[in-house]
C-alpha positions in Angstrom: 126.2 180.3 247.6 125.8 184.1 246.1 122.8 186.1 246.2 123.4 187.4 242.3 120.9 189.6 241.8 122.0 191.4 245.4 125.3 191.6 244.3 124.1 193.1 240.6 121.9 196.0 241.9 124.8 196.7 244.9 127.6 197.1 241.7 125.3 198.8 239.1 124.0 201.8 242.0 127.4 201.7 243.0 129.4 201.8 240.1 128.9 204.5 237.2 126.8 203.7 234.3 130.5 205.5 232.3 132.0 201.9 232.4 130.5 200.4 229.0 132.2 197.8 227.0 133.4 198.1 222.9 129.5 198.2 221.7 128.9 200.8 224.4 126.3 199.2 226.6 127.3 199.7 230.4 129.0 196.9 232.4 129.0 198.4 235.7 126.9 196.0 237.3 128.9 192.9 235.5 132.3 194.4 236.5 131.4 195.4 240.3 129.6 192.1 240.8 132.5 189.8 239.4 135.0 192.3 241.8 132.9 191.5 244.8 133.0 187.9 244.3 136.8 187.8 243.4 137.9 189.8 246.6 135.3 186.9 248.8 136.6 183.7 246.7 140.7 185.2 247.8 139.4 185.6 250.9 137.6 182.0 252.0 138.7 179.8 249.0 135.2 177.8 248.8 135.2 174.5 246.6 132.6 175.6 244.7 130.5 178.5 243.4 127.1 178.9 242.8 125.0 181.8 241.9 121.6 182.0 242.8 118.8 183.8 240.9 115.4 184.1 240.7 111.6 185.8 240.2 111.6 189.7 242.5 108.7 187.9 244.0 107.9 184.4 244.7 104.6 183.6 243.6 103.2 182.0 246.9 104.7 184.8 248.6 102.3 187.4 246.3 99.6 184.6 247.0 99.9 185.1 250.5 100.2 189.0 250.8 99.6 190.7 247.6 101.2 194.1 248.8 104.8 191.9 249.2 107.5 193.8 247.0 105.0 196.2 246.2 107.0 199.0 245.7 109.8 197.1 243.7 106.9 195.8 241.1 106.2 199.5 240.6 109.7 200.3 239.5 110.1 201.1 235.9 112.1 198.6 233.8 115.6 199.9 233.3 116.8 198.0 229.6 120.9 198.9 231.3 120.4 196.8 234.5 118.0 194.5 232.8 120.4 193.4 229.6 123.0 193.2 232.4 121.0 190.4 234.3 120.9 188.7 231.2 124.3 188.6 230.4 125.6 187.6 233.8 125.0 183.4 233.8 127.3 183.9 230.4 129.8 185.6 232.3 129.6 183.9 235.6 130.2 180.6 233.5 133.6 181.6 232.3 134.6 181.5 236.1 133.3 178.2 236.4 130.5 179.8 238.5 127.0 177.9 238.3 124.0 180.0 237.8 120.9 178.2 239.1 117.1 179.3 239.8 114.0 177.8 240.0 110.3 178.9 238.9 108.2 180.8 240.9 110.9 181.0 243.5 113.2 183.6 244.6 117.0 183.4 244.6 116.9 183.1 249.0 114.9 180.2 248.7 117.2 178.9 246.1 119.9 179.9 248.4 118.7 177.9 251.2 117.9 174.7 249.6 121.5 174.3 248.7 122.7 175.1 252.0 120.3 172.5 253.1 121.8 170.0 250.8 125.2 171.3 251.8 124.8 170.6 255.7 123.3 167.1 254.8 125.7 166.4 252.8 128.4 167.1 256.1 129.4 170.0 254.4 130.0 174.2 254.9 128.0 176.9 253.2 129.1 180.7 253.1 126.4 182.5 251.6 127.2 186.0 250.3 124.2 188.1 250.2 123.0 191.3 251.6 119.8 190.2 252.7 119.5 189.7 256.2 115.9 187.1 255.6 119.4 184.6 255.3 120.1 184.8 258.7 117.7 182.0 259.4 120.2 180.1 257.3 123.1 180.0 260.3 124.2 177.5 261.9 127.5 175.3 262.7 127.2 174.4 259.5 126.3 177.9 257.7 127.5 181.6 257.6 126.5 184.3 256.3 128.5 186.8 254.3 126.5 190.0 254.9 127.7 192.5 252.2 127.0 196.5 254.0 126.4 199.6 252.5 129.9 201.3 251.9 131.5 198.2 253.1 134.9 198.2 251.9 136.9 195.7 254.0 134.7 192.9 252.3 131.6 191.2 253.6 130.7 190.7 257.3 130.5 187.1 258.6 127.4 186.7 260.6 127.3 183.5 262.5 124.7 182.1 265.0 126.1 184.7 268.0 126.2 187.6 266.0 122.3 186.8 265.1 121.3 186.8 268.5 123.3 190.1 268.9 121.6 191.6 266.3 118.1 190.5 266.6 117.9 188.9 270.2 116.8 185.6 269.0 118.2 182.4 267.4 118.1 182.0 263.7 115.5 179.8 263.6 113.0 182.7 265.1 113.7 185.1 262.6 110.7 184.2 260.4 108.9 184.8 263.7 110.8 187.7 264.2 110.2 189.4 261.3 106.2 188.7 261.1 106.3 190.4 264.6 108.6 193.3 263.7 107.4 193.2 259.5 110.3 194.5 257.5 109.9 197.4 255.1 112.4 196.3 252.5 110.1 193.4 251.3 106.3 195.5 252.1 105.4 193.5 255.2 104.1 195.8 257.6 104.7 193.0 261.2 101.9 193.8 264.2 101.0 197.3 265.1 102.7 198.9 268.1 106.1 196.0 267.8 109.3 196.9 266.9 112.5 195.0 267.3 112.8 195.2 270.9 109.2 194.0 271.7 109.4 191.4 268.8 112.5 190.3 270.5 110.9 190.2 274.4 108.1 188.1 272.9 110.0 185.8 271.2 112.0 185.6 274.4 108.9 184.4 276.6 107.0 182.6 274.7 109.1 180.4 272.4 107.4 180.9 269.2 105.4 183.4 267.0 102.2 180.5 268.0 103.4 181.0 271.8 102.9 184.6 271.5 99.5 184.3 269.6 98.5 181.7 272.0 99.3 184.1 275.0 97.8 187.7 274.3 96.5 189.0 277.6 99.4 189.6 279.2 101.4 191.9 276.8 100.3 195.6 276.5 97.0 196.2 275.1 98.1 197.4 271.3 100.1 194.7 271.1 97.7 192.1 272.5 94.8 193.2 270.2 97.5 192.8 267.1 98.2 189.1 268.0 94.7 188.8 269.0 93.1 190.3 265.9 95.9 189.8 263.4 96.5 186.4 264.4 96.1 184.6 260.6 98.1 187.7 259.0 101.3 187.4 261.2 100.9 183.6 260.5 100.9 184.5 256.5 103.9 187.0 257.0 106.1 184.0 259.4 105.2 181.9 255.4 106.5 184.8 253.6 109.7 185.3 255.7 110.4 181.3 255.7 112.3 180.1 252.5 110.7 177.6 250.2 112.9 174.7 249.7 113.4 172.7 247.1 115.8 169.5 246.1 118.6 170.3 244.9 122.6 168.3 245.2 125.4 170.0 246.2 127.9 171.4 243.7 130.8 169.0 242.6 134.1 170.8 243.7 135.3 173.3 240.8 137.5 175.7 241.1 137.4 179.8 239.8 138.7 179.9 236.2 140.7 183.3 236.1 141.7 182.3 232.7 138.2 181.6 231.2 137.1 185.1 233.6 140.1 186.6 231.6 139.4 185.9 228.8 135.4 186.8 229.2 136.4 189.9 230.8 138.3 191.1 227.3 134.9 190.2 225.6 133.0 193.1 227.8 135.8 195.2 227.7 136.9 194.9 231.1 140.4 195.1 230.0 142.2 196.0 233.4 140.4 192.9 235.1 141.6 190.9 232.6 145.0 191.4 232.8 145.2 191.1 236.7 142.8 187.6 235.9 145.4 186.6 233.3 148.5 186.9 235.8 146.7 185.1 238.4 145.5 188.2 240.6 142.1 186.8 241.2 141.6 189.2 244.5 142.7 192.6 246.0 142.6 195.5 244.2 139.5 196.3 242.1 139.8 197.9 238.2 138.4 198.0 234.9 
């Protein structure tokens, strides 16, 4: 499972807008993206591929808290990333790679109802992504891929361990965890006077984001009056932090086309990756 429009933005501010195929539109974000997935699909050799997208902003989410993704609505269209996005399903499709979303929905909610379906199933999901919100995804059953700025050994597997390193809590808290702590990427500010260590320490003692509400006078008195006072809001932001899923079946088993990617790849002028596609060189070392 691949967080698409993560991997898109990472390649197109990564890459330089210079790379353009015949018609001279850039590819950047096509080229970087595909790059990415090739180096991960070499790596773990999954059965299947399937890339999620979806809305910037779910629309229960905006229900809930209008100010969520705030500051990404404001962002002027830009037509290069934009016609990008709207070339990718095309592209992905020549690699046999499924492109799926759902309306009103975001592609991490899309991500977790297949890894949902996956586990059922009796199956394994990897899901490549750089948003950590996934990490409530992990399990036995589910890693995540974490892609890092500047990362260039590939993407970081974060299993249930490394969650509780990084956060101090099992997966299944991090909606808690982040309605305590709020997280800045997606505009939800969390309860005044709790970062990640007293977000942690509450989660800790009391079991729950409820436990903690249900428990106020004994914490410090900032952070008492927030769970006190701001009791329904952190409930709202726990909603907004917990995926929405959906039904979905897992994939059928289909492996990467390097000739169809190949051959797609020629088509946006990607001529370099074409050639390494077209002698079997689906991973290692990234070009043009």
């Amino acid at each position: 499972m691949v967080d698409a429009p993560s991997l898109l933005f990472r390649a197109y501010y990564a890459l330089p807008d210079s790379i353009k195929d015949d018609k001279g539109h850039p590819v950047n974000a096509l080229l970087g993206s595909v790059n990415i997935m090739l180096n991960e699909i070499a790596a773990h050799s999954p059965r299947a591929v399937v890339m999620a997208f979806g809305q910037d902003a779910a629309d229960y989410r905006v229900e809930l808290y209008p100010d969520y993704h705030a500051d990404r609505r404001e962002l002027e269209a830009d037509e290069n990333i934009d016609r990008q996005f709207d070339l990718a399903p095309d592209l992905y499709a020549a690699f046999g790679w499924e492109s799926v979303s759902f309306p009103g929905l975001e592609a991490d909610d899309v991500l977790g109802s297949y890894a949902h379906a996956e586990r059922e199933a009796g199956g394994r999901t990897l899901i490549l992504t750089g948003d950590r919100d996934m990490f409530q995804c992990v399990g036995p059953d589910c890693t995540v891929l974490y892609l890092t700025t500047g990362s260039k050994g590939g993407a970081v597997p974060v299993d249930e361990q490394e969650v509780r390193r990084r956060y101090g809590v099992p997966p299944a808290l991090v909606p808690d965890f982040i309605a305590l702590r709020g997280d800045p990427s997606d505009g939800i500010p969390g309860a005044p006077g709790v970062g990640e260590k007293t977000a942690a320490d509450l989660l800790q003692r009391h079991g729950s984001l409820e436990g903690a509400i249900a428990k106020p006078t004994a914490e410090r008195p900032r952070v008492a009056a927030a769970l006190r006072d701001r009791a329904d809001e952190l409930r709202a932001y726990k909603e907004i932090a917990t995926l929405r899923r959906v039904e979905v079946k897992p994939p059928r088993d289909r492996a990467t086309d390097f000739a169809g990617g190949a051959e797609a790849a020629r088509g946006f002028g990607m001529n370099r990756l074409a050639e390494r596609l077209a002698g079997g060189g689906g991973g290692g070392r990234r070009g043009r």
